[in-house]
BALO-398695 format. One line per 10 residues: number of its first residue (from 1); their letters; for each residue y, x, z of N, C-alpha, C. Coordinates in steps of 0.1 Angstrom, whole numbers. Layout:
N
NUM	a	Y,X,Z,Y,X,Z,Y,X,Z  ... .
This chain:
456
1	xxxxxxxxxx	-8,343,-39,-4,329,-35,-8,327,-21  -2,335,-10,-5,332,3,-2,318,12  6,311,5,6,298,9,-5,287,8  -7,292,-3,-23,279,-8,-34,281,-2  -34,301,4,-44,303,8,-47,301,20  -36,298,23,-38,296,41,-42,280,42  -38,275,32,-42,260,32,-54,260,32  -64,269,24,-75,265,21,-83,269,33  -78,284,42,-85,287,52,-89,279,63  -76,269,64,-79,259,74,-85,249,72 .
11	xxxxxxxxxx	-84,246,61,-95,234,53,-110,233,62  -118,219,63,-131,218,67,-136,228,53  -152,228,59,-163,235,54,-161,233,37  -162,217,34,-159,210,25,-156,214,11  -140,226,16,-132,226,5,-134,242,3  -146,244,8,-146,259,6,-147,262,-11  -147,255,-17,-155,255,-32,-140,254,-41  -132,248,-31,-119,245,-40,-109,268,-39  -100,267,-54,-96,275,-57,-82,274,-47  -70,285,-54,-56,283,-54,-51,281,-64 .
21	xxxxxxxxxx	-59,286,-73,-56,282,-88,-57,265,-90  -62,258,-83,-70,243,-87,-60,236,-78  -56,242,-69,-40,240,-60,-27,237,-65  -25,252,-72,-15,253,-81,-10,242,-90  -24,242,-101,-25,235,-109,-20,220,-102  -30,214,-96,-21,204,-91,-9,199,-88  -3,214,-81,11,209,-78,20,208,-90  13,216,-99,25,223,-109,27,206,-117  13,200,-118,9,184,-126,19,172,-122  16,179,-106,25,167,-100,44,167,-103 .
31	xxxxxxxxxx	45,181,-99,60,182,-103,63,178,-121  55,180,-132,55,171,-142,58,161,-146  51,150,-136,52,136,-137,59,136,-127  66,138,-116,79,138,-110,91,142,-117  92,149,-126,104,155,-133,107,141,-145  96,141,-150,95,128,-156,94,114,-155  89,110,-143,95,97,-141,111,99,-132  115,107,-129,128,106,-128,141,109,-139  139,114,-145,148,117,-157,147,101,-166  131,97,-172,134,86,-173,136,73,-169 .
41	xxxxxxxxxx	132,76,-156,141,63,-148,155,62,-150  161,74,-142,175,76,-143,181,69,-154  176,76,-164,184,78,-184,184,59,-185  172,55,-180,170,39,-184,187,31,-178  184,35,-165,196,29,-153,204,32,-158  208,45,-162,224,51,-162,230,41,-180  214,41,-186,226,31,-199,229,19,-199  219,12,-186,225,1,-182,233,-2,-171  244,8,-174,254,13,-155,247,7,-145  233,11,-138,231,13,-124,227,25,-124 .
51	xxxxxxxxxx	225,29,-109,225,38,-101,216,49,-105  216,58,-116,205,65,-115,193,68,-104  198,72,-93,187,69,-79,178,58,-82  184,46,-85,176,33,-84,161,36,-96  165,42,-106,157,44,-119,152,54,-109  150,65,-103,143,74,-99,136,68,-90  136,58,-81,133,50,-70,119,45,-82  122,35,-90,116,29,-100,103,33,-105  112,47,-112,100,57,-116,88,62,-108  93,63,-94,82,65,-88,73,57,-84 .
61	xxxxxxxxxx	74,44,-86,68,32,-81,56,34,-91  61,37,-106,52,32,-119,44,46,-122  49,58,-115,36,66,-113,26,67,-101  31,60,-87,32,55,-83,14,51,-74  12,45,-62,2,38,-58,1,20,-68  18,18,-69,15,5,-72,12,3,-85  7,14,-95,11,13,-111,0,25,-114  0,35,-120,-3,46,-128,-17,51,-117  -13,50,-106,-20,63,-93,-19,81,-100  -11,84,-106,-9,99,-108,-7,103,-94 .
71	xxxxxxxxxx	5,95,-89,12,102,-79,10,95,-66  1,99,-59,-5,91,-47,-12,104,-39  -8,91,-21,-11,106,-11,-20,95,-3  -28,110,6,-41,106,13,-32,95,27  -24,99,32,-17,91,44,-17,72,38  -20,72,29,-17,54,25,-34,48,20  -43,61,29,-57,56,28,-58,57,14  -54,65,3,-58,70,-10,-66,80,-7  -81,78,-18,-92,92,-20,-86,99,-29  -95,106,-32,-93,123,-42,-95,116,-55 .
81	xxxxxxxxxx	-107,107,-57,-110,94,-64,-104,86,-73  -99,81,-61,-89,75,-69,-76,81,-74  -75,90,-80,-60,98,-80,-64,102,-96  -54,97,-107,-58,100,-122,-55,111,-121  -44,120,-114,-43,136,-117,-53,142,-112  -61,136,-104,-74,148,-97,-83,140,-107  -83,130,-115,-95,129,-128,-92,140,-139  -77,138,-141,-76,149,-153,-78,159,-151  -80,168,-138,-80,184,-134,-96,185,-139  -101,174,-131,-118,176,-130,-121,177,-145 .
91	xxxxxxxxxx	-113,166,-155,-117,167,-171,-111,176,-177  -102,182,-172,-94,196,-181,-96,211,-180  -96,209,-163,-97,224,-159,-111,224,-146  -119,213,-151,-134,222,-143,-130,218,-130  -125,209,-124,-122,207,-109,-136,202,-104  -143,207,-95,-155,201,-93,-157,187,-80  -164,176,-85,-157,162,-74,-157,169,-61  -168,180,-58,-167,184,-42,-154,191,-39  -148,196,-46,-137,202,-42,-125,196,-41  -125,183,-50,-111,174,-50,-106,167,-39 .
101	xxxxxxxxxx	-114,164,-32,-108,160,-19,-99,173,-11  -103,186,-13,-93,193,-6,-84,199,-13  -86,200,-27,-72,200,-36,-62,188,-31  -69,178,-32,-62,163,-33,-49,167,-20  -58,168,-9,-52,166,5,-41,181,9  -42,199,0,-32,204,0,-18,203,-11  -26,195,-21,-16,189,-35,-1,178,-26  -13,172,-25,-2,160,-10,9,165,-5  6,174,5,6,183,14,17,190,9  19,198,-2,31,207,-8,42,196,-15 .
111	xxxxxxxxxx	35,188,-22,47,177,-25,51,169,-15  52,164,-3,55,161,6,69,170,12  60,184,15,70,193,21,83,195,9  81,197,-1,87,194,-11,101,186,-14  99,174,-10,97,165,-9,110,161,7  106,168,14,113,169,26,124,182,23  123,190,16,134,200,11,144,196,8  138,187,-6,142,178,-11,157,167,-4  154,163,7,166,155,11,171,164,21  167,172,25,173,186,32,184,191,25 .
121	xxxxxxxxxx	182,191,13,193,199,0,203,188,-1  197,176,-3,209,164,-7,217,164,3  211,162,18,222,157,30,231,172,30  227,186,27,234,195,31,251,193,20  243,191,5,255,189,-4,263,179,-3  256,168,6,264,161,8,277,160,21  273,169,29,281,172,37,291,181,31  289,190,18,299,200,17,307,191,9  310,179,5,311,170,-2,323,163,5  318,159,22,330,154,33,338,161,37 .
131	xxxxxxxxxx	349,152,39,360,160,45,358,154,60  354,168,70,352,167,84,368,160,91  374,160,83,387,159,87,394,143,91  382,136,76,389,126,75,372,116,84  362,127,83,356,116,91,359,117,108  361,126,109,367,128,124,374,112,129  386,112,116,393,100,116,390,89,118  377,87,108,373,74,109,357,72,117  362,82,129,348,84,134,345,75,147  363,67,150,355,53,159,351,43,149 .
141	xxxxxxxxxx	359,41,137,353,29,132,338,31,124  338,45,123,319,46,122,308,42,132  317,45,145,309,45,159,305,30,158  317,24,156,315,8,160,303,3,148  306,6,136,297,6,127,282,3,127  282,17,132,265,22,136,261,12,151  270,13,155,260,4,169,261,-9,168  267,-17,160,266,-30,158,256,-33,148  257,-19,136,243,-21,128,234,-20,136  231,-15,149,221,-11,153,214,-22,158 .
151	xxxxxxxxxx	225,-30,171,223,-38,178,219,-52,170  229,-53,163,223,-69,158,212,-66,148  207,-59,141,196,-66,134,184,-68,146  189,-51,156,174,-54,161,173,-71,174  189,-70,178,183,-80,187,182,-95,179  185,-95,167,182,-109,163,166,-109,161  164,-99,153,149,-97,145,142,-95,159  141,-89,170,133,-94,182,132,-109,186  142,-112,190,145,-126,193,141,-137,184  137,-135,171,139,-144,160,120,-141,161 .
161	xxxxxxxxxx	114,-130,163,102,-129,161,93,-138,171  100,-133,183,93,-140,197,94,-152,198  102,-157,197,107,-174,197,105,-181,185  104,-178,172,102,-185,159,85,-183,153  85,-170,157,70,-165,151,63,-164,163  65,-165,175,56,-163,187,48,-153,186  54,-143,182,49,-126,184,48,-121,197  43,-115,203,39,-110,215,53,-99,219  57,-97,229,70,-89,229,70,-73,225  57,-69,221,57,-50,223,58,-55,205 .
171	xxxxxxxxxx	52,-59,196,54,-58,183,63,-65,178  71,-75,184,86,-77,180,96,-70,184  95,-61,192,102,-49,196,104,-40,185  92,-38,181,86,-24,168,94,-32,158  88,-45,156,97,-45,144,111,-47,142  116,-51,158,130,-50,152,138,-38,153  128,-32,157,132,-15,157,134,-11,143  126,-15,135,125,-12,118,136,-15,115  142,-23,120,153,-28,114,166,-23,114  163,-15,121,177,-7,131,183,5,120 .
181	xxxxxxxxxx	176,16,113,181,29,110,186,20,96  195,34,90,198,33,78,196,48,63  192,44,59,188,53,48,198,64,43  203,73,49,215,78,48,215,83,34  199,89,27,205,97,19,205,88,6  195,81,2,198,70,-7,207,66,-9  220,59,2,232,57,4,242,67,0  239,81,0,246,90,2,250,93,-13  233,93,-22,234,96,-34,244,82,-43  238,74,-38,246,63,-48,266,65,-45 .
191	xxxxxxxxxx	263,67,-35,282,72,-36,286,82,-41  277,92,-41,288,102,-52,280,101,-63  272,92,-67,269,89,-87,282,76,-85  287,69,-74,297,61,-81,313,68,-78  309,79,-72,319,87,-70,331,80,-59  323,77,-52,331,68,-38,333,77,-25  323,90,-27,318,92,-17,332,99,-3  342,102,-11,354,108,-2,362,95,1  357,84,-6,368,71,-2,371,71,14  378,68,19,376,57,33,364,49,35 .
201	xxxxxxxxxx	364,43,25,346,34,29,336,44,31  334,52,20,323,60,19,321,70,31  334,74,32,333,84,48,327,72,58  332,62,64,331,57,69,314,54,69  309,53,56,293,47,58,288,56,63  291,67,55,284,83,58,281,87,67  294,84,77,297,85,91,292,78,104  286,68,95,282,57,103,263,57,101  260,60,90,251,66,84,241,75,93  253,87,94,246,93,102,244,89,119 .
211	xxxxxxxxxx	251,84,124,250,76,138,240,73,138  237,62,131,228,51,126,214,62,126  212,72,119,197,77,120,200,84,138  207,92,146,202,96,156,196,85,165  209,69,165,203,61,173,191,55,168  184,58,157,171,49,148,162,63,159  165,77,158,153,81,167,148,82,180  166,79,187,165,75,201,159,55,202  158,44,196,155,37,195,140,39,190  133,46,186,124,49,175,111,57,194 .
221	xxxxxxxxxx	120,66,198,113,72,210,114,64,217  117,52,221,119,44,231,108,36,232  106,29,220,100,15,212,80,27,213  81,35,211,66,45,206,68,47,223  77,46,231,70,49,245,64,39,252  69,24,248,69,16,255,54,11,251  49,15,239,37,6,228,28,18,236  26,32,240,20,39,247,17,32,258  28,36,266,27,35,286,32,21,288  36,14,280,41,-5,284,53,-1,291 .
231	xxxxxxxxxx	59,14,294,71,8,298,81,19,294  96,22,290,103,29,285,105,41,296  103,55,292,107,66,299,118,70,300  126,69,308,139,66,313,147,83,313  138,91,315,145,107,313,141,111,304  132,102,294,131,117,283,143,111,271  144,98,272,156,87,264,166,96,266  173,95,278,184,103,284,185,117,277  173,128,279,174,138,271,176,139,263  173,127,254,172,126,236,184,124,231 .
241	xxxxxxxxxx	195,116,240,208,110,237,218,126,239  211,128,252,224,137,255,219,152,245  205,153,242,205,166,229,215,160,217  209,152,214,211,150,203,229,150,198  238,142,210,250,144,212,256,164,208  250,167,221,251,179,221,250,187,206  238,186,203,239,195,191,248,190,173  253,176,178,259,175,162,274,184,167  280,181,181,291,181,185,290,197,183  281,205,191,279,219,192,280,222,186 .
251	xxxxxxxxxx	272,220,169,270,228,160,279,232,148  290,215,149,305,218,142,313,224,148  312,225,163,324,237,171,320,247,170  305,253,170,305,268,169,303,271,156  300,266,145,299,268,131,315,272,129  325,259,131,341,267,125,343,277,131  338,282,142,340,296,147,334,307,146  324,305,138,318,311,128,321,314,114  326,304,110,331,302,96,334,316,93  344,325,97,353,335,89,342,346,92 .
261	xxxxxxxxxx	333,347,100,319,359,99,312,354,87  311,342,87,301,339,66,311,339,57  325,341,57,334,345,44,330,360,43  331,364,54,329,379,54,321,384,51  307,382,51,297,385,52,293,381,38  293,374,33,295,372,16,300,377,7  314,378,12,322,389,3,318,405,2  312,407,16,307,421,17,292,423,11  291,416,8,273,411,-3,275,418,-16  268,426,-24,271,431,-32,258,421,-47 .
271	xxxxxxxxxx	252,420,-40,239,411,-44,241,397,-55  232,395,-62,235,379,-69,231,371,-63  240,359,-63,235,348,-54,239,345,-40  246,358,-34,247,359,-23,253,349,-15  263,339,-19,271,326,-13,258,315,-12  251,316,-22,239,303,-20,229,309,-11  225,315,-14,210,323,-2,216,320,15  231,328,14,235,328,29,238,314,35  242,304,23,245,292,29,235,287,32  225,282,24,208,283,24,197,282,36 .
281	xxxxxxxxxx	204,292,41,194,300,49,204,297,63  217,288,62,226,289,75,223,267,76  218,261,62,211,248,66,199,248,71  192,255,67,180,262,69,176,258,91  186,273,92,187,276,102,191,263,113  200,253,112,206,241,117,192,234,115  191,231,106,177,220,105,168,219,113  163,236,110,152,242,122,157,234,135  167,239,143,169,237,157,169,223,157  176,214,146,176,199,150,162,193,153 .
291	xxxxxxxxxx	150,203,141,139,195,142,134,200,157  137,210,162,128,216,173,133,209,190  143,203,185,152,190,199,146,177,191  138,173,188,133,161,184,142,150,175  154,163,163,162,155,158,155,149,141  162,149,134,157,150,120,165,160,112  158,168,112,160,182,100,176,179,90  173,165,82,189,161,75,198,162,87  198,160,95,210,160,103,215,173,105  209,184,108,214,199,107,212,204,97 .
301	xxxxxxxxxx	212,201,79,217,201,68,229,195,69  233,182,71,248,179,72,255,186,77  252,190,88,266,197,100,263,209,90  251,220,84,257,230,78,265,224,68  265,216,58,272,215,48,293,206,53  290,199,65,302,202,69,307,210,76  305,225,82,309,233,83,311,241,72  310,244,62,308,251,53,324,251,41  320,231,37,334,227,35,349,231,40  340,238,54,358,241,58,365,251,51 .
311	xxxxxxxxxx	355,259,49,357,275,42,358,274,26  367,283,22,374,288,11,364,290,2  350,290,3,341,288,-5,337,278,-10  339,264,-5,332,254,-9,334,247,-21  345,253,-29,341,247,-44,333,254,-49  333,269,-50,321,279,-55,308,271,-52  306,267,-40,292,264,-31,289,255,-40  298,245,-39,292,229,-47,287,232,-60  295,241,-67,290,243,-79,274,249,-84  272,259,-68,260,271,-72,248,260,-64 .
321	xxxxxxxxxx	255,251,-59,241,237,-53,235,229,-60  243,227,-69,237,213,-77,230,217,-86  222,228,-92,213,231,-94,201,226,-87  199,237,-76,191,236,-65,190,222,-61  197,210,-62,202,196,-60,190,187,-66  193,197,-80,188,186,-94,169,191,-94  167,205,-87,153,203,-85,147,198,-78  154,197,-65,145,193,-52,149,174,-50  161,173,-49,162,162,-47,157,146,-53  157,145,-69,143,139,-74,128,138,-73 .
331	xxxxxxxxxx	125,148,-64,112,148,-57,114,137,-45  121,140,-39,122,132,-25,123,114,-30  131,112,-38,136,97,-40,125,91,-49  115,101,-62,103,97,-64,93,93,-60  85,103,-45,78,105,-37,83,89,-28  96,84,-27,96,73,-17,91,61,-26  94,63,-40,91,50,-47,71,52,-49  67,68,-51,56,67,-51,47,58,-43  50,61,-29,42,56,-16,46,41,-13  54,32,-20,56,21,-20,47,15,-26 .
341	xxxxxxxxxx	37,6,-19,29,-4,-20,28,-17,-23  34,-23,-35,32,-34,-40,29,-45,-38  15,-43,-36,2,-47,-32,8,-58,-24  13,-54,-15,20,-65,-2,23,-75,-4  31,-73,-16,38,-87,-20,32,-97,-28  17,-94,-26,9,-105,-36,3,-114,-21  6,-130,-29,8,-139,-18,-10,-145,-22  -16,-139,-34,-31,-144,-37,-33,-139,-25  -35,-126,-19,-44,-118,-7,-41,-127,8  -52,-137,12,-51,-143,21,-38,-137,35 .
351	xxxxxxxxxx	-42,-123,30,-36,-118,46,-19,-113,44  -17,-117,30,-5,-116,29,6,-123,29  -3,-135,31,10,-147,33,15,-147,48  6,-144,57,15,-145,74,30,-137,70  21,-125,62,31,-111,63,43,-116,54  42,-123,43,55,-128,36,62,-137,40  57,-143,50,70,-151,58,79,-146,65  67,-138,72,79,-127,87,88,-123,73  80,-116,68,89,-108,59,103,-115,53  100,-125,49,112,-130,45,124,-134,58 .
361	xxxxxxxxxx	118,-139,72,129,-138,80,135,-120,83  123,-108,78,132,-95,83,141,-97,75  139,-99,60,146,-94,48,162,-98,49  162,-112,58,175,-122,55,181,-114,71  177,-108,79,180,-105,95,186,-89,87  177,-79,77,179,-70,74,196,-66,67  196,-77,58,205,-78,52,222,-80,62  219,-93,64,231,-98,74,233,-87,81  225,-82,92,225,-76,104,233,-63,98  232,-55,86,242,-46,84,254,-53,80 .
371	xxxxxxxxxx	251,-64,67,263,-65,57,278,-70,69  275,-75,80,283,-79,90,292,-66,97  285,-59,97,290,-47,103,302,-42,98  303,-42,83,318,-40,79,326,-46,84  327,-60,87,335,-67,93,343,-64,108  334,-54,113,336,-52,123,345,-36,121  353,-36,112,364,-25,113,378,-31,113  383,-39,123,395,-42,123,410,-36,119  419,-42,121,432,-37,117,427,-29,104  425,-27,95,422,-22,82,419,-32,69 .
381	xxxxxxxxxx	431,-39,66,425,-52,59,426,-45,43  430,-32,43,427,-25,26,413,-22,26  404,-23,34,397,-16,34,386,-25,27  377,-15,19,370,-29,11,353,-30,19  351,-40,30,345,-43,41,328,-48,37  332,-51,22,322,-56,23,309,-47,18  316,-38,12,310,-27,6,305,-14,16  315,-18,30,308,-9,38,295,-12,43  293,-27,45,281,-31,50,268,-29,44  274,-37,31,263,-33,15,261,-20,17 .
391	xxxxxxxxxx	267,-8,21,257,2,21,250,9,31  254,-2,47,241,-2,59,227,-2,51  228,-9,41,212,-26,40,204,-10,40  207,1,32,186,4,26,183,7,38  169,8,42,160,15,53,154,28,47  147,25,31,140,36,27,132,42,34  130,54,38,120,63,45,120,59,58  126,58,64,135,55,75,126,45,82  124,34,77,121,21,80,102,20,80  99,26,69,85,30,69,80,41,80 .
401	xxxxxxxxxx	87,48,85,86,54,96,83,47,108  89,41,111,88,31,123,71,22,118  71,21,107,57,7,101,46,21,110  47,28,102,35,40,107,33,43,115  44,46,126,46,49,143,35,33,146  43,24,148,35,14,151,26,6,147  23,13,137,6,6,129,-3,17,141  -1,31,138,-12,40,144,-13,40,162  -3,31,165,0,30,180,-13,20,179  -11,9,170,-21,-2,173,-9,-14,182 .
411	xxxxxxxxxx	5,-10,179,12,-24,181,14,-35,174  15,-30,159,16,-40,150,3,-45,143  2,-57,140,-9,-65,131,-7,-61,118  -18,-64,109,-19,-57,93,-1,-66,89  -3,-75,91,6,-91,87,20,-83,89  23,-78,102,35,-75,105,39,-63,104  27,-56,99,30,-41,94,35,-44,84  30,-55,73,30,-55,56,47,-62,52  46,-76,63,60,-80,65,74,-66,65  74,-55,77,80,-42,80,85,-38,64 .
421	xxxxxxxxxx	69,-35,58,71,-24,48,75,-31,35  75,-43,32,81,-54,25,96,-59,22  101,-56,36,115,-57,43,125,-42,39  114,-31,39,122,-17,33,120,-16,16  110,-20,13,108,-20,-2,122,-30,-7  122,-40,-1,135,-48,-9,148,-44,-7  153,-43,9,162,-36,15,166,-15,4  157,-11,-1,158,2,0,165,0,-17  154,-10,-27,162,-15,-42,169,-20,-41  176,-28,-34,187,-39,-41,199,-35,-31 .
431	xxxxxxxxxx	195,-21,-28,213,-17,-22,215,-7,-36  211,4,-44,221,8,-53,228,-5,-65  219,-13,-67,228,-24,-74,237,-26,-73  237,-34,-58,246,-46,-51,261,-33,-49  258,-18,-42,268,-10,-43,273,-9,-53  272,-5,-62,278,-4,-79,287,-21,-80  282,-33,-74,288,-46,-75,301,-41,-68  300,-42,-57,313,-46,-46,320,-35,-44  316,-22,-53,323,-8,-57,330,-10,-70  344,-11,-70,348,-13,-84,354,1,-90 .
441	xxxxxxxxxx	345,8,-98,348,19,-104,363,20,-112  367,32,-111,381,34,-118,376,28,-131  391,22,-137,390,21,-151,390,27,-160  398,41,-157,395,49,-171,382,55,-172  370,54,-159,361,59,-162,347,53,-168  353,35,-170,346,25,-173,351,23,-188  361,29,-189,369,28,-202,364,40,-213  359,52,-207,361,66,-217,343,60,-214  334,54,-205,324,58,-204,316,66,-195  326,68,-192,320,83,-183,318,81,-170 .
451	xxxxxx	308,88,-165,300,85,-151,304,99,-142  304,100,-128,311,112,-120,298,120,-122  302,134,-127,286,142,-128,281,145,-113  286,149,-104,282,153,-92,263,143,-88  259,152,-81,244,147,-79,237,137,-96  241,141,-107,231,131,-114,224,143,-119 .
């Protein structure tokens, strides 16, 4: 097990006492109670038609920091201590307290990465899922989409901070920066469990979706430059717009001309598996480069999985994915409910009432600032608008990103951090609902019962 071991090598002094076996075991615990609070979240949701995601969302809350603590990581200021799976190890299998802290912190550590696979796999299937064809089409009214979600929440939610809350200008910045991305893959999942996801709208969010996270990074490096040096760096912004351009545009033009060397090269595979490994290993490969230009890893999963769709493989593909789908991707959407903090929303804790006010002006800035945005696809009055917006709202991961950039900056106050991550907790639940509302499922499939199997 040369993975665990190299974890341990680099470990302080500390953890010299900890195994790979006491590793293992951990992880193997954790994936456990991950498998399990998401199957029965899901099963709860799905008999009461909502969004299975939303029950996996759920489940992870209730194994969770805010509930059980099975499932809790050292980044949210959690000890080895406090974690009931590193009590049960110590009571089952001899884990010794000196060692738990560095079990604790490589256990973390692999479900995290996990975890990040995890929506690596989802955004790839979900790209083999789109038709490049038809988002091409609806790729100004995504444009407009994404930058009007972008712009109005953040310029209201700044403006509304400094002038209503008399917030200082570098941490009303950060927060309205929070406000800005969109949770693509949460979004992503709830459309094809409502099986929207080829509609016009759905392209369209997807499309917009993805916008929406490059400019949340280019907004995201802007906002962490300015809380550094007090003032925005004007060429590395610039580099960030024009990579980032560059490689979605790049990587769909040289992938279709690539496409017929991966038919070929497949076919000429004599091996099992050989269409998944090579596809695999061609999101794999995109990911890498996105992460290494300062993009997000999902984003070169997408472009492999819409390149891929072009080619004569891609029903085989979808089929030999959703496996691979159904392991990794309930990690990721548990792990976000895991690290959700409760705690926040108790108005007893003196220091949480500042934070529940802002909060409540992000929550009502959060909402509008996307749900408006549909509005903004003109000449298209079939189009059902409102449902485009409703699936701007979640922040999810996305949004907590930004809290943590500017908590560890030291821009934001406990109040306005807690407000931030309060704003994503509500924003991230009450979009697979409200989608399932303003999404009106076919009738015969509300009639026979039956739900679209893809991603459940």
């Amino acid at each position: 097990m040369p993975y665990f071991q190299s974890f341990l090598l680099n470990a302080p002094p500390a953890s010299e006492a900890a195994e790979p076996s006491m590793i293992l075991a951990a992880v193997l615990l954790s994936l456990v109670v991950i498998y399990f609070a998401s199957k029965v979240g899901g099963e709860l949701c799905s008999r009461i038609n909502l969004p299975p995601v939303l029950g996996e969302l759920v489940g992870g809350v209730l194994v969770g920091v805010s509930a059980l603590s099975l499932l809790v990581f050292p980044e949210g200021g959690i000890e080895a201590s406090q974690s009931l799976l590193m009590q049960f190890l110590q009571n089952t299998a001899g884990l010794s307290p000196e060692a738990a802290p560095a079990v604790f912190a490589t256990q973390s550590e692999v479900i995290s990465v996990l975890a990040e696979l995890g929506v690596i796999i989802l955004l790839f299937e979900i790209g083999l899922e789109s038709d490049l064809q038809e988002l091409i089409k609806v790729g100004p009214q995504a444009a407009i989409v994404a930058v009007v979600g972008v712009v109005a929440p953040f310029a209201a939610g700044t403006a509304g901070l400094v002038f209503l809350f008399h917030l200082s200008t570098v941490p009303a910045i950060f927060a309205g920066a929070a406000l800005t991305a969109t949770s693509i893959g949460i979004t992503a999942k709830v459309l094809a469990e409502l099986g929207q996801l080829t509609t016009k709208e759905g392209q369209i969010i997807i499309g917009a979706a993805v916008l929406d996270d490059v400019l949340g990074i280019i907004v995201l490096a802007v906002v962490a430059s300015l809380a550094k040096t007090g003032e925005v760096q004007v060429v590395s912004t610039i580099w960030l717009i024009v990579s980032a351009g560059a490689f979605l545009i790049g990587a769909i033009i040289v992938g279709r001309l690539l496409s017929p060397l991966f038919v070929s090269l497949v076919d000429g595979m004599k091996t099992r598996g050989q269409l998944l490994t090579v596809s695999v290993v061609f999101a794999f490969v995109l990911s890498y480069i996105a992460t290494v230009i300062q993009l997000e890893a999902i984003l070169g999963a997408f472009a492999a999985g819409l390149i891929l769709a072009e080619t004569d493989k891609r029903g085989e593909l979808e089929e030999q994915v959703l496996p691979v789908a159904d392991l990794f991707v309930p990690i990721f959407f548990v792990c976000v409910g895991a690290k959700t903090d409760l705690s926040v929303l108790n108005p007893a804790v003196p220091a949480n009432r500042e934070g529940l006010i802002i909060a409540a002006f992000l929550i009502v800035v959060a909402i509008v600032g996307k749900v408006i945005t549909g509005f903004t696809v003109f000449g298209q009055d079939q189009l059902n608008k409102l449902a485009i917006g409703v699936g701007m709202i979640p922040r999810g991961e996305v949004g907590l990103v930004f809290a943590g950039v500017g908590s560890a900056s030291g821009a934001l106050s406990e109040s306005t951090e807690a407000a931030i991550i309060m704003m994503v907790i509500l924003t991230t639940f009450i979009a697979p609902p409200f989608l399932r509302l303003v999404f009106k499922e076919p009738q015969a499939a509300i009639a026979t019962g039956e739900t679209p199997e893809k991603l459940q």
